[in-house]
C-alpha positions as CSV (number, residue, x, y, z in Angstrom):
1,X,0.0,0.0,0.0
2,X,2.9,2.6,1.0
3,X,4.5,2.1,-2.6
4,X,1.3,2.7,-4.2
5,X,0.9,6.1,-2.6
6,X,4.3,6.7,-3.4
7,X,3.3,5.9,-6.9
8,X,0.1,8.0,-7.0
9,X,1.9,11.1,-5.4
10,X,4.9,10.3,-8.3
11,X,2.3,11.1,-10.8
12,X,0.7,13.8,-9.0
13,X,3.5,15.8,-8.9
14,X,4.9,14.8,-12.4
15,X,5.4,18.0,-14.8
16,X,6.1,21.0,-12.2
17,X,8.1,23.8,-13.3
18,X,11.4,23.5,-14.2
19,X,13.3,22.2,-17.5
20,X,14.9,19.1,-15.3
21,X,13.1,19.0,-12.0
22,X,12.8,15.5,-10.5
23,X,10.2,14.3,-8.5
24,X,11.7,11.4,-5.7
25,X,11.5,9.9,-2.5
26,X,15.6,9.8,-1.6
27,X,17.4,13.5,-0.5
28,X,20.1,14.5,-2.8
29,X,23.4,14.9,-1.4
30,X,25.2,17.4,-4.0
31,X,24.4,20.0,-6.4
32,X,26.2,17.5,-8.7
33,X,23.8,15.1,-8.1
34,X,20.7,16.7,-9.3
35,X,22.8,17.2,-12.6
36,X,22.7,21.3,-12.1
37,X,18.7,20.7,-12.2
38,X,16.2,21.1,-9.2
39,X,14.5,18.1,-7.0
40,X,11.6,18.0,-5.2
41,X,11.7,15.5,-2.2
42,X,9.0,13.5,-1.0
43,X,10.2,11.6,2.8
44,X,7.9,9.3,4.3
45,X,8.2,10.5,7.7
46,X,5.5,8.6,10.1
47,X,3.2,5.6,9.7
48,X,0.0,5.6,12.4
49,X,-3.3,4.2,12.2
50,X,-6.0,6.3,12.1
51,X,-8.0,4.0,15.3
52,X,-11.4,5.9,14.8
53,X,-11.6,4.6,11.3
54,X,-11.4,1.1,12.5
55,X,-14.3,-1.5,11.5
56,X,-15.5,-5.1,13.1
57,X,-17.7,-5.5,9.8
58,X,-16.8,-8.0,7.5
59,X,-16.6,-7.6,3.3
60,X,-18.2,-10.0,1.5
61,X,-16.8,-11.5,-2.1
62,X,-18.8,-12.4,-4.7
63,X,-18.5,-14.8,-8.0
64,X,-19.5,-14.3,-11.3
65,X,-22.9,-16.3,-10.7
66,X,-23.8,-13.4,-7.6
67,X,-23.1,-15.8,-4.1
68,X,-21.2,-15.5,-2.0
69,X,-18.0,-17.1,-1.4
70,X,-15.7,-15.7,0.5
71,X,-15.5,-13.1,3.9
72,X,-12.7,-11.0,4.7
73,X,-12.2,-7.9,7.4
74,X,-13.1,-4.8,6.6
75,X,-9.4,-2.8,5.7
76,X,-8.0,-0.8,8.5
77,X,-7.2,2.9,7.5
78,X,-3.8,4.5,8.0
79,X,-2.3,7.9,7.9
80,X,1.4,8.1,6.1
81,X,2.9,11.5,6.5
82,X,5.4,12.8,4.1
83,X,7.8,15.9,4.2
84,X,8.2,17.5,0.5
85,X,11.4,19.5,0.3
86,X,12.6,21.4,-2.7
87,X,16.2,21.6,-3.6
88,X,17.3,24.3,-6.1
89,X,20.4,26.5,-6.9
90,X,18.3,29.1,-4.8
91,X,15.5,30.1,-2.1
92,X,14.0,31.7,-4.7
93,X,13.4,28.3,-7.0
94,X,12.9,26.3,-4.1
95,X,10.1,28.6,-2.7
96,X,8.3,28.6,-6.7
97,X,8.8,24.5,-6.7
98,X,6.9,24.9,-3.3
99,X,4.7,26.8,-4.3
100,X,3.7,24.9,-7.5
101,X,3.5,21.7,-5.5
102,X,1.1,23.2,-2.9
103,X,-1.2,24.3,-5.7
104,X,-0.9,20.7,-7.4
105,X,-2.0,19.3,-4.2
106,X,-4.6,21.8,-2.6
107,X,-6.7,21.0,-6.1
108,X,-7.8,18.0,-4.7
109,X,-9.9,16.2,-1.4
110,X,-8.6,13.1,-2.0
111,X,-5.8,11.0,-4.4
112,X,-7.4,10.7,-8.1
113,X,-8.9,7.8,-8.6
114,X,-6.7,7.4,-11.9
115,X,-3.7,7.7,-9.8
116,X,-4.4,4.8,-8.0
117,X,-2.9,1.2,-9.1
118,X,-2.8,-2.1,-6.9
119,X,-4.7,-3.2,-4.7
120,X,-5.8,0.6,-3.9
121,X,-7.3,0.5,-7.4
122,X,-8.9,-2.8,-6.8
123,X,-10.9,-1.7,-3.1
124,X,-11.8,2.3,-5.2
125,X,-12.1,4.0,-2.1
126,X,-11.1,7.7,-1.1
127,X,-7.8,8.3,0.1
128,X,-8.4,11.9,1.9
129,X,-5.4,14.3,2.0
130,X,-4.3,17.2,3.8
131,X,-1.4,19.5,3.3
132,X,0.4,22.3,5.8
133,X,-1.6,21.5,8.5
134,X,0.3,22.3,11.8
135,X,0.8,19.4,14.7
136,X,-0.3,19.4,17.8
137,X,1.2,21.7,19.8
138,X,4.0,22.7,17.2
139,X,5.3,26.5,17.1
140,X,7.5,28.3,14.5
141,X,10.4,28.2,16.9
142,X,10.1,24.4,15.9
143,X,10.9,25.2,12.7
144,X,14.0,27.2,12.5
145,X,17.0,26.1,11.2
146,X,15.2,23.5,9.1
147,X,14.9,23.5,5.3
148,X,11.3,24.9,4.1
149,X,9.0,21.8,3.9
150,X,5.5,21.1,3.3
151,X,3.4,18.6,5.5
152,X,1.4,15.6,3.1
153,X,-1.0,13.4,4.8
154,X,-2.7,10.7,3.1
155,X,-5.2,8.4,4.8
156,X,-5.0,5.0,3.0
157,X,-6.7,1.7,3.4
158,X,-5.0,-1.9,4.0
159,X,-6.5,-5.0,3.6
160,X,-5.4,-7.9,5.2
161,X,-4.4,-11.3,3.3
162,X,-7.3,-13.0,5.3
163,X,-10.1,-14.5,4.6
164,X,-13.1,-17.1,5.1
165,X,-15.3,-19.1,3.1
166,X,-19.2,-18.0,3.4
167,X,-21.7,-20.6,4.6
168,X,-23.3,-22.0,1.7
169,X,-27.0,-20.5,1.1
170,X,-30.1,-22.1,1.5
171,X,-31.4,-24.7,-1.1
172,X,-34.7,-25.7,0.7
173,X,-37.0,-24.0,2.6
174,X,-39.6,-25.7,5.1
175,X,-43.3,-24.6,5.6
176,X,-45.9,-25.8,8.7
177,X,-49.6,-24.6,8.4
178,X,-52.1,-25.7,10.9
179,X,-53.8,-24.3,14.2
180,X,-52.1,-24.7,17.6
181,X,-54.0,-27.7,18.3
182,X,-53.4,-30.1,15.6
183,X,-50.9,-31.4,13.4
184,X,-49.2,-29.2,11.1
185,X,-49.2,-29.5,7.5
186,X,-45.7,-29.7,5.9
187,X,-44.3,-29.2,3.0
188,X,-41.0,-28.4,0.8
189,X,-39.8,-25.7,-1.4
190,X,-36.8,-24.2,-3.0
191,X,-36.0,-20.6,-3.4
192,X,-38.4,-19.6,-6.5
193,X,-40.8,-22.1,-5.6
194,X,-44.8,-20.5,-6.2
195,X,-45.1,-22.9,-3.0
196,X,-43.7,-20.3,-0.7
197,X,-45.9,-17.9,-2.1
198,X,-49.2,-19.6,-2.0
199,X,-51.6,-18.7,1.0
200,X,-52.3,-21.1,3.4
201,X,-55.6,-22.1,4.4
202,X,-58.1,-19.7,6.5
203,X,-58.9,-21.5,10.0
204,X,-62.4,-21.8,10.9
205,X,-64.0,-19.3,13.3
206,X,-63.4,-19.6,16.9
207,X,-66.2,-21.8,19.4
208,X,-69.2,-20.1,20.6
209,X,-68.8,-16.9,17.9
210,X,-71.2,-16.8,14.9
211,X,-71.1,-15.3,11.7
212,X,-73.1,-12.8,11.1
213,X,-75.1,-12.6,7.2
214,X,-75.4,-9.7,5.7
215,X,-79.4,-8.3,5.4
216,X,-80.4,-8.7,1.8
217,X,-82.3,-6.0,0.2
């Protein structure tokens, strides 16, 4: 999952400004190793789950002829936090690559669906992001000295290599008609049957209550 959303912010950020600016996950060292060109730095820099997004519900998979097969846990949801750095000949570049990034990213709630490859293409759920939010109880003084950065959150779901097979459904259904008193009358019927559809018979009126005709004009 964490090298698909690598992949998906890859081609996010593909095509910012710059003739040779790279998009990659690894810092560069030198000057000489960008080439004389600029880099833009995505770190992974946490992994946590996100513990209100957590589900006991199962997911159901289903074949081709619409039953049900197999059961597996619902995916648990987790928030990867990257720091994108830019690394120019200059503040000035750096701050435009920042820039160009942020507005590349603020265009959008959650990853592009089109992005998404793997098994976070197969599930097609929202991955949410937010950028440049602060932390909890961070200041500026927390920042000085460090290189400009941006703060990426995405929330992304993993699913677990488990799963169950479903109970096989129901191929014949049992009926009992009759009044408390007597014997019930049974019978058998699959799923389609008219049988379970069919009314069953009306029981006679209860002792000592008569039925009252109609007056006929």
């Amino acid at each position: 999952m964490i090298d698909e959303v690598d992949e998906a912010l890859r081609r996010l950020l593909a095509d910012l400004p710059g003739d040779r600016t790279r998009v990659g996950f690894d810092l560069p060292v030198a000057g000489a190793e960008r080439g004389g060109g600029a880099a833009v730095v995505v770190a992974l820099a946490g992994i946590a789950e996100d513990p209100a997004l957590r589900s006991s519900s199962t997911w159901d998979e289903v074949d081709e002829d619409g039953l049900i097969r197999w059961r597996r846990p619902a995916p648990r949801w987790y928030r990867l936090r990257y720091r994108i750095t830019a690394w120019a000949e200059g503040a000035e570049q750096e701050h435009r690559l920042l820039s160009a990034v942020l507005r590349r990213l603020i265009a959008h709630d959650s990853l592009p669906a089109e992005l998404l490859t793997g098994s976070l293409g197969e599930l097609g759920l929202p991955l949410p992001v937010s950028v440049a939010l602060p932390a909890a109880g961070e200041t500026l003084a927390d920042h000085r000295g460090r290189r400009p950065a941006l703060d990426l959150v995405i929330t992304a779901p993993l699913r677990a290599d488990v799963r169950t097979p479903a109970s096989p459904p129901a191929r014949v259904a049992v009926l009992a008609v009759g009044r408390p008193d007597a014997e019930p009358e049974r019978s058998t019927a699959t799923p389609g049957d008219a049988a379970l559809h069919r009314p069953g018979p009306k029981a006679p009126p209860a002792a000592g209550t008569t039925r009252r005709r109609r007056p006929s004009r």
